[in-house]
N, C-alpha and C positions, 0 to 999 in steps of 0.2 A: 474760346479759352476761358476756362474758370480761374479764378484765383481767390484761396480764402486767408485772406488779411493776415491771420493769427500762425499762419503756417510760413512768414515769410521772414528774414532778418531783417535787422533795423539798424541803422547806425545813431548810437545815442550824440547828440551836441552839448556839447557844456555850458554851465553859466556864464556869460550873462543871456545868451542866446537857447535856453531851456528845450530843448526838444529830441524828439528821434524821425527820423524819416527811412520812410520804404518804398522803395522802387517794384512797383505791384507789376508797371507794364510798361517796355518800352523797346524799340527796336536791338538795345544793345544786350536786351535777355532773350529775347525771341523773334527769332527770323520774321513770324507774320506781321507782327504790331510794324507798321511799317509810318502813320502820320502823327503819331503823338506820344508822348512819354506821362504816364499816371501814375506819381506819388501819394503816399499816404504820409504827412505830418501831423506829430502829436507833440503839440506843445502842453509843459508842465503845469501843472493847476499852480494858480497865486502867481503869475507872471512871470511863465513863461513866454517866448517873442521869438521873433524874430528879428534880424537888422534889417536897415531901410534896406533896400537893393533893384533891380532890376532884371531883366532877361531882352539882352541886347538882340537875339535873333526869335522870340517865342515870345506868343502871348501865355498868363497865367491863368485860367479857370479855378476858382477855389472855390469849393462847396461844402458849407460845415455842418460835421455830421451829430456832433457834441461839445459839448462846451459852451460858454459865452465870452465875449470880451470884444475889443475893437479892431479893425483893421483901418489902416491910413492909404489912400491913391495921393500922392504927390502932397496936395495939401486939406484933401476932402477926409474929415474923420467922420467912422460909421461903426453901427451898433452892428455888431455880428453874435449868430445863435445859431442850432440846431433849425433847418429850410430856409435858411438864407444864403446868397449865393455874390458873389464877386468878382470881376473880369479887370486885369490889368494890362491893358497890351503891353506888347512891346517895348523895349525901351523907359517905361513908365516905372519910378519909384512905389517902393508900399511896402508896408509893414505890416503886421498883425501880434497882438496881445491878450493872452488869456487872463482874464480879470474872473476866474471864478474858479472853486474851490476843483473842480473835478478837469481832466484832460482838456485838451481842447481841439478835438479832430478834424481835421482838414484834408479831404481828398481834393489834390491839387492838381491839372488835367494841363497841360503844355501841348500849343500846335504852331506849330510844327514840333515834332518830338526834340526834345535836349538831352544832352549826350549826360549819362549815368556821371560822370565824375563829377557833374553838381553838386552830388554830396558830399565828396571831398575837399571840394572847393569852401564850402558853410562850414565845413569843423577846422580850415585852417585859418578861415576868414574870425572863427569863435577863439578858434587858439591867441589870434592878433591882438582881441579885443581884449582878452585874457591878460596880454601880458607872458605870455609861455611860447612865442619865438623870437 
């Protein structure tokens, strides 16, 4: 199964949580993909982020493909950049922030696969933080 990034929708997330994410692979698009779910997020240049959060059933693989800036595992901060790479299991809090001028891409690889409405989940969890329900 090919997939090229640029041909796929995106669900943009609002300030304060700056970003867009793409669901490149994951059982709930394609019958085969059947043990993991692989996102593409692209948080905003100048501090874009994410909230703390966790994945109660899935660990997180993040691998940044562009950008720089830091990501946090519970209470360990680290420099993250273009072949550096991060694993949060399970259950484990972390964050991540772009502290530089340009995107900041993160191919994000979940195993056991998580169910597509995670992203719905981040724009309502952004709407909260928002102030807009």
């Amino acid at each position: 199964m090919l997939v090229k990034f640029d041909t796929i929708q995106g669900s943009k997330i609002n300030k304060p949580f700056e970003r867009e994410l793409k669901v490149l692979m994951s059982p709930d698009k394609d019958g085969t993909v059947k043990e993991f779910t692989f996102l593409l997020s692209t948080l905003a240049p100048n501090g874009g982020c994410t909230d703390w959060h966790s994945h109660s059933e899935s660990g997180e693989l993040m691998i940044f493909l562009s950008g720089k800036g830091k990501a946090w595992l519970e209470n360990n901060e680290f420099t993250i950049e273009p072949g550096t790479a991060l694993y949060a299991p399970a259950g484990m809090k972390h964050k991540t922030l772009n502290t530089s001028s340009e995107p900041l891409q993160i191919a994000c690889i979940f195993i056991p696969a998580i169910s597509t409405s995670y992203i719905q989940k981040s724009i309502e969890e952004s709407e909260k933080a928002r102030g807009n329900t």
